[in-house]
N, C-alpha and C positions, 0 to 999 in steps of 0.2 A: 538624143541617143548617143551623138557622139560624147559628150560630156559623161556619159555614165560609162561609157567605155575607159576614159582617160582617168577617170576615181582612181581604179586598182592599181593602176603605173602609176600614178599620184602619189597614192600611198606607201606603197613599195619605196619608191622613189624618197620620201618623207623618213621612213622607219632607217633608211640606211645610214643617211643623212645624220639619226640621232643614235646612234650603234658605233659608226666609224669612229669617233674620238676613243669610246670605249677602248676597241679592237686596236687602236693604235698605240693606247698607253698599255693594253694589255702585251702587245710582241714588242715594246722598247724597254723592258725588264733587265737590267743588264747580267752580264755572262762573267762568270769570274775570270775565263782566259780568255784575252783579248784575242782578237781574232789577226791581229799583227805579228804575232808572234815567232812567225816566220821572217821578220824585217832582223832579226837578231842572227848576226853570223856569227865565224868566225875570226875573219879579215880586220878585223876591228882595234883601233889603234890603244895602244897604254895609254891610260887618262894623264890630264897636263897638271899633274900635281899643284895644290897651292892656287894654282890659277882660274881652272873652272870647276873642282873638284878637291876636296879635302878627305882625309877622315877625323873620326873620333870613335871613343870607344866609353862602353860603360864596367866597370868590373867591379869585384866582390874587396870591402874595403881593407881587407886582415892580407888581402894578396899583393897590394901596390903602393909607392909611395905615397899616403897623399895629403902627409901632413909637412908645414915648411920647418914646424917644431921634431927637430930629429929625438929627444928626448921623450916625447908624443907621443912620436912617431915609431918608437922602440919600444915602449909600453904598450900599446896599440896591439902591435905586433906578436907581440908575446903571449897578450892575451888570445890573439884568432890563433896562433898556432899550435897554444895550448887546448884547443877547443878541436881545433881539428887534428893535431896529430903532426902539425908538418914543420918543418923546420926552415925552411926557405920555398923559394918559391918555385913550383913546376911547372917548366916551361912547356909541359907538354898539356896539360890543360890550358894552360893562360900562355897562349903564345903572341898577346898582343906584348906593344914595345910602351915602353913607359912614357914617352911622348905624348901616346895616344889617351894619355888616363887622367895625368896629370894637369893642374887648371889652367887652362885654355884659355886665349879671345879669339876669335873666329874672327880672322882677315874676310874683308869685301872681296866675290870673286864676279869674275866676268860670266856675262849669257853664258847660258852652255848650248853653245850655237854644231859643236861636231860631237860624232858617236864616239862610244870609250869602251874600254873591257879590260877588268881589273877580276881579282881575287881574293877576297877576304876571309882572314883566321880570326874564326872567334873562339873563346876560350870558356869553359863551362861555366854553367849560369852568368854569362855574360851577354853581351851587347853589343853590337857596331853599327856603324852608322857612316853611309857617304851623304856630305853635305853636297846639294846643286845648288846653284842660281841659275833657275829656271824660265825659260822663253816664251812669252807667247808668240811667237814667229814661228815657233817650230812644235811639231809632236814629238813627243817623245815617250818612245817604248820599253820597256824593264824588261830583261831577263834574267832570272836569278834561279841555279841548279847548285842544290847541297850536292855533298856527300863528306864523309868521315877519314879516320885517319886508315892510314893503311895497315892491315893485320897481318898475323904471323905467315898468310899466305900470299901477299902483297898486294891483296884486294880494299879496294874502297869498304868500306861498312857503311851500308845504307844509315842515313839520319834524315829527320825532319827537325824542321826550326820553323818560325813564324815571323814572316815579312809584313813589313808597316811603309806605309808613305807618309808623312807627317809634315806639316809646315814649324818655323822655329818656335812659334807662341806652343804648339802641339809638342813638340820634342821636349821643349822644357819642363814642362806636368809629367812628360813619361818620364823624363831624369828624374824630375822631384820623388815619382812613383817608384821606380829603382832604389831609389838611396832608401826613404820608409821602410822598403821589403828588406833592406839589408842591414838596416841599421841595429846595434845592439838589444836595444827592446825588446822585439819582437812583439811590436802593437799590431803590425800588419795586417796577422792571422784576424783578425777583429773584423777589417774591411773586404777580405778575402773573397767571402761567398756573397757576401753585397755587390761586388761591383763584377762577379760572375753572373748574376742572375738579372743585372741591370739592365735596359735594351741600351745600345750603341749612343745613342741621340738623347740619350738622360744621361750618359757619364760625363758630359763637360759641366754639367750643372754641380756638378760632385767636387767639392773640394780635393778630392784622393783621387776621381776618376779620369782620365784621358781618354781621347778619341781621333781616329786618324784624319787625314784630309778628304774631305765632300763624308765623312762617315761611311763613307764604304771600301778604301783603300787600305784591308786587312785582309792579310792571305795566311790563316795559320793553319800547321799541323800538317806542311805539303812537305816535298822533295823535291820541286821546283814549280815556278810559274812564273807568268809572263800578264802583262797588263801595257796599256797606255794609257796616257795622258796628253790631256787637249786643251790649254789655260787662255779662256775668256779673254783674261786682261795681268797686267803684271799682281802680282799679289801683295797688296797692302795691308796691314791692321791697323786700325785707327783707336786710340784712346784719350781720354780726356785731358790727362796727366802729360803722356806721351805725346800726341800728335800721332802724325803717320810714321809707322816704322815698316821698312821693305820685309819678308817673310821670305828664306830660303825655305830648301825643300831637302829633308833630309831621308833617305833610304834607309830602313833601320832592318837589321836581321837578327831578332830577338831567337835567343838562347836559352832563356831562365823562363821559369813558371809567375806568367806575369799575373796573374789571378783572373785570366777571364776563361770562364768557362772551356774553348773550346783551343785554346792557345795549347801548343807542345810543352809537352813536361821538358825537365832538363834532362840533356844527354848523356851526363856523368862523362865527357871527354869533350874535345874541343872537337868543332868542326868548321867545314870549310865553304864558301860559296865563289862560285864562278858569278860576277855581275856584268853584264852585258845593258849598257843604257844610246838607246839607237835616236838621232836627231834628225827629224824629217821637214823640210820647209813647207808652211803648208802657202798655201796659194792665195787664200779666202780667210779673215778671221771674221766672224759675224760678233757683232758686238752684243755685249752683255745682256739687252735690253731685250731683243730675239726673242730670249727663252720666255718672259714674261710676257710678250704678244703673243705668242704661240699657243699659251696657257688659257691668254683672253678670250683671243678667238675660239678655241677648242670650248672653254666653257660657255660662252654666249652664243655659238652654236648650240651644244644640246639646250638652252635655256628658250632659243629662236623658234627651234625646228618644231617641237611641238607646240607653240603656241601660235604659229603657221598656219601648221594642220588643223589644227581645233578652228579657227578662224575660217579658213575654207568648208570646212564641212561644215560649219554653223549657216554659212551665204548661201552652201550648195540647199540646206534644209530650208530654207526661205524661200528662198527660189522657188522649188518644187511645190510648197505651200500655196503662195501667190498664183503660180499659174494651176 
C-alpha cells in the first residue's frame, strides 16, 4: 500500500525532472537591454587614446582623400561632385577628420582593463567605429545615446542609427560591404533584398554578407542602448594559411542604409553618439568547456528521466503480476 502511495510523488517527481531543462532554456532567452545598464555613469574618464582605444571611420568615397594618386584623386572628385552638386566638402555632414578615413594600420593596444567615455560625430551615410582590445578579466558594459545636430531653436533632433559589436575578421566584411554599396557601379542594389531577407546565421556563409559577434550583438533603428559583455577566453581566429591571429573588438555606429532589413535609413545630416564603455573585474571566469557540459548534462537528463520512469513502472507491473 505504501508503494502505491509513493507512484504519484514518483511520477510528479519524474515529469519535472524532464520539463525543467525545457523551462530553463525557455527564461535564459536573452533581453536586448542588458540589465547593467545602470553601471554606465557619468564620472567616467576620456579614453587613453592610441593606447587602449582607437578610432576609425568609414565615409562615402567622392567626400575624402583616398587616393595617394592626387591626379586620381582630382578626377575622382569631380566626378562625385558633379553627381551631387557640391563643390567641396561639408563639414557639416562629414564632420569626421581626415586621419580617421584615410589607410590606416591599426597599432597593437593594451587590455582595456579601465572604464572610458568619449563622443563620436559621424557624418551622413557614414560609419564609425571604436577599436578595443578586449579582456576576459573584466565585463564590460556599452552605453551608447544618439542624438542630432542642433536646430534653429537649439534643440537636439532626435535621430536613430544602428550599433554593431563586431570582432576584426567581422569589421573587415562590413568594410568590404561599405565600399560595394558605395562604389561607382552600383551592383549593390542586386544583393540588397537578399541579404535583407537572409536570417543573421546564414549571412557569414555569404560572400557579400556580414554578421556581428555571437550573432546577436546588433542593436539597430534605437536612440540608445546598452548591453554587455562577458568573454570566455581571449579571442583568437585560427586559419590554415594564417595561424592564430588576436581579434580586437570594434564598436561600430552605423549611419548608412546597410541593406538589412530592419537597420536605420540614413539621416540625411550627421549625428552624434555619447559612448560610455564600463570595465568590471569579474572574480570567477568559468572556462569555455562549462557551456558544453551544461548542454550535456541538460540533454541526457531529459534522455535519462523518461527511460527511468518507463523502467520503474515496468518493475512496478511485475511485481504486482507475480504476487
Amino acid at each position: 500500500m505504501a508503494n502505491e502511495q509513493r507512484r504519484p510523488i514518483r511520477a510528479t517527481f519524474g515529469v519535472w525532472l524532464f520539463i525543467a531543462p525545457c523551462l530553463a532554456a525557455f527564461l535564459a532567452v536573452p533581453v536586448v537591454a542588458a540589465p547593467a545598464s545602470e553601471a554606465c555613469g557619468s564620472d567616467l574618464l576620456e579614453a587613453d587614446w592610441n593606447k587602449t582605444v582607437d578610432r576609425a571611420a568609414l565615409v562615402p568615397w567622392n567626400v575624402y582623400d583616398y587616393y595617394d594618386d592626387w591626379y586620381m584623386e582630382e578626377d575622382m572628385r569631380a566626378e562625385g561632385y558633379e553627381s551631387t552638386g557640391e563643390t567641396e566638402r561639408n563639414t557639416t555632414l562629414h564632420p569626421e577628420e581626415d586621419w580617421m578615413v584615410n589607410w590606416r594600420y591599426p597599432q597593437p593596444l593594451a587590455p582595456m582593463r579601465s572604464s572610458m567615455q568619449a563622443t563620436m560625430a559621424v557624418g551622413n551615410d557614414s560609419a564609425g567605429a571604436y577599436r578595443f582590445n578586449l579582456s576576459a578579466e573584466h565585463r564590460m558594459t556599452f552605453c551608447v545615446t544618439f542624438y542630432g545636430a542642433l536646430d534653429e531653436d537649439g534643440n537636439r533632433a532626435p535621430v536613430e542609427a544602428d550599433v554593431y559589436l563586431m570582432t576584426t575578421k567581422q569589421y573587415q566584411r562590413y568594410e568590404q560591404a561599405y565600399s560595394n554599396a558605395h562604389n561607382s557601379y552600383g551592383w549593390w542594389d542586386d544583393f540588397d533584398d537578399l541579404l535583407a531577407d537572409r536570417a543573421p546565421e546564414l549571412r557569414r556563409y555569404d560572400p557579400m554578407g556580414w554578421t556581428t559577434y555571437r550573432d546577436v550583438h546588433a542593436y539597430e533603428a534605437v536612440n540608445e542602448v546598452s548591453f554587455s559583455l562577458s568573454l570566455d577566453k581571449v579571442e583568437v581566429s585560427r586559419s590554415l594559411f594564417s595561424g592564430e591571429e588576436w581579434e580586437d573588438f570594434y564598436l561600430v555606429i552605423d549611419a548608412w542604409d546597410n541593406g538589412h532589413g530592419g537597420d536605420a535609413t540614413t539621416p540625411n545630416s550627421a549625428l552624434y553618439a555619447d559612448v560610455a564603455a564600463v570595465a568590471t573585474p569579474r572574480s570567477f571566469v568559468m572556462p569555455p568547456a562549462s557551456v558544453a557540459l551544461v548542454l550535456i548534462v541538460l540533454l541526457g537528463g531529459m534522455v535519462a528521466v523518461p527511460a527511468v520512469i518507463q523502467h520503474r513502472y515496468s518493475n512496478a507491473g511485475l511485481s504486482e503480476v507475480e504476487s
